[in-house]
C-alpha positions as CSV (number, residue, x, y, z in Angstrom):
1,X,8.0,-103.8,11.3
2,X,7.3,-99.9,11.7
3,X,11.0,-99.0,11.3
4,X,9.8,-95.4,11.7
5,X,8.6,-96.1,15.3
6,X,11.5,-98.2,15.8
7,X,14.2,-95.5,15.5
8,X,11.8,-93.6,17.9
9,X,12.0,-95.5,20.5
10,X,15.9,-96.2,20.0
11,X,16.3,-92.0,19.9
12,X,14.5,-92.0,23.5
13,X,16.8,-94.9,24.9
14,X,20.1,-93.2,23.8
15,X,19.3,-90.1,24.3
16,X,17.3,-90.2,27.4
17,X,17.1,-93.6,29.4
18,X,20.7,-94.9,28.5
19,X,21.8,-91.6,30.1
20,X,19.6,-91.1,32.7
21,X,20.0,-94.6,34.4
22,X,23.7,-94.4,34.4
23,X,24.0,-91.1,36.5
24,X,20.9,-92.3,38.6
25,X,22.6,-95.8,39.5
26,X,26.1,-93.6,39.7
27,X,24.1,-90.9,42.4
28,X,22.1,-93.7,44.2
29,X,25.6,-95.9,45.3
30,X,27.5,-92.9,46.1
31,X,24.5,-91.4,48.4
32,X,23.9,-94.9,49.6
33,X,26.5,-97.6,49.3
34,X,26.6,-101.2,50.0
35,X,24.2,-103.7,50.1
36,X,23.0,-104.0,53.4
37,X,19.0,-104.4,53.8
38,X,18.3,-101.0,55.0
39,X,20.7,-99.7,51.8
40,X,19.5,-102.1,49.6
41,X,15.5,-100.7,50.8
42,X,16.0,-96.9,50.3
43,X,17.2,-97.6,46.9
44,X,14.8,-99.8,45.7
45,X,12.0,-97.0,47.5
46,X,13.9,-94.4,45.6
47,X,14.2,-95.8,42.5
48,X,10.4,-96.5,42.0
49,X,9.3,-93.0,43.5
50,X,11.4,-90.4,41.3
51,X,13.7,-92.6,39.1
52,X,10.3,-94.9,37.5
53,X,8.0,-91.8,37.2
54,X,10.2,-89.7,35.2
55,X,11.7,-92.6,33.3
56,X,7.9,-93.5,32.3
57,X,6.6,-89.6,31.6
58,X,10.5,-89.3,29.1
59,X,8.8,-91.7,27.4
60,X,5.5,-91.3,26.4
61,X,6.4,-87.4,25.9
62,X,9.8,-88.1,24.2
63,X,7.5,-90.6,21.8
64,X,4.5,-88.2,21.0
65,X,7.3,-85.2,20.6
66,X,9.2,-87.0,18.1
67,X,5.9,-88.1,16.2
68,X,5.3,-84.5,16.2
69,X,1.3,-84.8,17.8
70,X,0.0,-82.0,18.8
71,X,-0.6,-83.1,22.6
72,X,2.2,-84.6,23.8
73,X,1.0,-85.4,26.9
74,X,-2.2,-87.4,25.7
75,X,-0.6,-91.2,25.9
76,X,0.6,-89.8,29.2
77,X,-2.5,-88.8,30.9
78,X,-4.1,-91.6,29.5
79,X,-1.3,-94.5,30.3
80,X,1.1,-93.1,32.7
81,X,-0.7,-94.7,36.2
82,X,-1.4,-98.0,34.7
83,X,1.8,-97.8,33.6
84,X,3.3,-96.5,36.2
85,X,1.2,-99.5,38.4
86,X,2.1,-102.0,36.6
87,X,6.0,-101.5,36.6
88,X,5.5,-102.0,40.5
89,X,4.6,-105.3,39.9
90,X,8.2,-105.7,37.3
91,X,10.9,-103.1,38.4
92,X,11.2,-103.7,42.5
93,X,11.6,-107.1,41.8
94,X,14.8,-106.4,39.2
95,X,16.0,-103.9,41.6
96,X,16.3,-105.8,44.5
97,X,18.6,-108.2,42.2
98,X,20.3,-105.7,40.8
99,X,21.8,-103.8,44.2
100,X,21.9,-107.4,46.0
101,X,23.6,-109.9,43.5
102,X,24.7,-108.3,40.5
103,X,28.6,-106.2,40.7
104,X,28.7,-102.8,41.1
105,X,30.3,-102.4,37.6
106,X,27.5,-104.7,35.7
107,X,24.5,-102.7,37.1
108,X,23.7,-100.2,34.6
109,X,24.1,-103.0,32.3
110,X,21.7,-105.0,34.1
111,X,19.3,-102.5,34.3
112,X,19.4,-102.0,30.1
113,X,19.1,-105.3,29.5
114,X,15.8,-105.4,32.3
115,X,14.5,-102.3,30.7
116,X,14.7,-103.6,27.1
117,X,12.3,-105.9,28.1
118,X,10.3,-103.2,30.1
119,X,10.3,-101.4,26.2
120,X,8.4,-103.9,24.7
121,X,6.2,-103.6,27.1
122,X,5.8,-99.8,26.8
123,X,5.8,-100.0,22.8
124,X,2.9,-102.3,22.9
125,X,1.4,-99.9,25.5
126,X,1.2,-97.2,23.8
127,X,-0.1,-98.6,20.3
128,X,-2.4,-101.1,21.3
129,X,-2.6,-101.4,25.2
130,X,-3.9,-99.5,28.2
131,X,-0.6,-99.8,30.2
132,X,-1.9,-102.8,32.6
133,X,-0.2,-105.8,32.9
134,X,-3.5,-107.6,32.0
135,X,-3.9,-105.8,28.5
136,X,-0.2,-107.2,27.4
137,X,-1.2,-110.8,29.0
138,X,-4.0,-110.9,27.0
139,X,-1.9,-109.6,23.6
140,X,0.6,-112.7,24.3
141,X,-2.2,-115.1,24.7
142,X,-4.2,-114.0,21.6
143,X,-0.6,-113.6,20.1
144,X,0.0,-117.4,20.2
145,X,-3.6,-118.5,19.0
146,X,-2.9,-116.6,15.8
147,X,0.3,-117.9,15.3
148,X,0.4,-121.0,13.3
149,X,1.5,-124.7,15.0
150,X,4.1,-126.6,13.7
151,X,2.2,-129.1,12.3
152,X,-0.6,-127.2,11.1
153,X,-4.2,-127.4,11.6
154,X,-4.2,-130.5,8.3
155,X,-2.8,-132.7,11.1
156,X,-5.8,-132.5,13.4
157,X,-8.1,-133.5,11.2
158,X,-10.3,-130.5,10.8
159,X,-11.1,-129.1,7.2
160,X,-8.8,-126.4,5.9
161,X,-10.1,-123.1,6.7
162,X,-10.8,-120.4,3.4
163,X,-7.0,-119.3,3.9
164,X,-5.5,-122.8,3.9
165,X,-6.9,-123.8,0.8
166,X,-5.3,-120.9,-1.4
167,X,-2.1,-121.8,-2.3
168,X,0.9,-119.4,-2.8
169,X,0.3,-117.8,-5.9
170,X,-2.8,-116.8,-4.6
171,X,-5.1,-120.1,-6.7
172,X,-7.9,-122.0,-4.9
173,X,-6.8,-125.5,-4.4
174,X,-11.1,-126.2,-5.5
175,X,-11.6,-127.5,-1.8
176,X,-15.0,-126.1,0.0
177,X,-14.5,-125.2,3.5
C-alpha cells in the first residue's frame, strides 16, 4: 500500500472533487430542474462536456503538483483523452440514474460513491495504465491469474512450482520442480 499516494489522492477528493461536484450538481438542478427527458438530456450533455474535463485535468495536475514533478501536465497530455474517452463509456450511464431515479438530496452522494469507483480507475491510470478502458481490463484479468485459488495449484495435480516448495521460513521442502 503506497500510503504516500494514498493521502494524495484523498487531498484531491476533499479538496477539489468533493467540492466541486456539490456546487456543480447544486448549479445544474437550479439551471435545469426536474427530470423530464429533455432536462434529464442537457444535464447529462453538460456534465460530460465541462463538468468531466475539468474533473479529469484537477486530477492528474492536482496529483503531479502534489508529488512535486516538474511538469505537471505530463500524465495529462499523455492520459487525459483516453481518459477522458473512456469515462464516456462509465459516467453518462451513472448520470442518467443519478438525475432520473435517485432523490434530489442523495445525488451528490451518489455521485461520490460512483466516482470512488471512477478513482480506482484513475489511480491505476496514472501508475500503470494508459487511461483506456482496455489497459484496466487487462490489469483485472492478469490481476486474478496472479492471485492464488483457494485450493491451490497441489490440488490439480501439477508439481509445485520453485515458490511452492519453500516453506515459510524461507527452507526448501528438497522437492525438484
Amino acid at each position: 500500500m503506497d500510503w504516500r499516494q494514498t493521502g494524495n489522492v484523498a487531498v484531491v477528493a476533499f479538496s477539489f472533487h468533493g467540492n466541486f461536484n456539490y456546487f456543480w450538481m447544486r448549479g445544474l438542478e437550479r439551471r435545469f430542474p426536474g427530470n423530464s427527458a429533455r432536462m434529464v438530456l442537457r444535464k447529462v450533455i453538460l456534465d460530460q462536456t465541462i463538468s468531466s474535463p475539468i474533473a479529469t485535468s484537477a486530477f492528474y495536475t492536482g496529483m503531479s503538483l502534489l508529488e512535486g514533478k516538474d511538469d505537471i501536465f505530463q500524465d495529462w497530455r499523455e492520459k487525459f483523452l483516453n481518459t477522458y474517452k473512456t469515462g464516456l463509456m462509465y459516467w453518462p450511464f451513472v448520470q442518467f440514474l443519478n438525475f432520473t431515479l435517485v432523490p434530489l438530496y442523495l445525488r451528490t452522494t451518489f455521485t461520490g460513491g460512483c466516482a470512488f469507483v471512477w478513482a480506482i480507475f484513475l489511480c491505476f491510470s496514472r501508475q500503470s495504465g494508459d487511461g483506456t478502458a482496455t489497459a484496466a481490463l487487462t490489469w483485472i484479468l492478469d490481476l486474478k491469474k496472479r492471485l492464488p485459488s483457494a485450493e491451490g495449484e497441489k490440488s490439480k495435480g501439477s508439481e509445485p512450482s520453485q515458490t511452492e516448495m519453500v516453506d515459510k521460513t524461507g527452507h526448501s521442502e528438497g522437492k525438484k520442480p
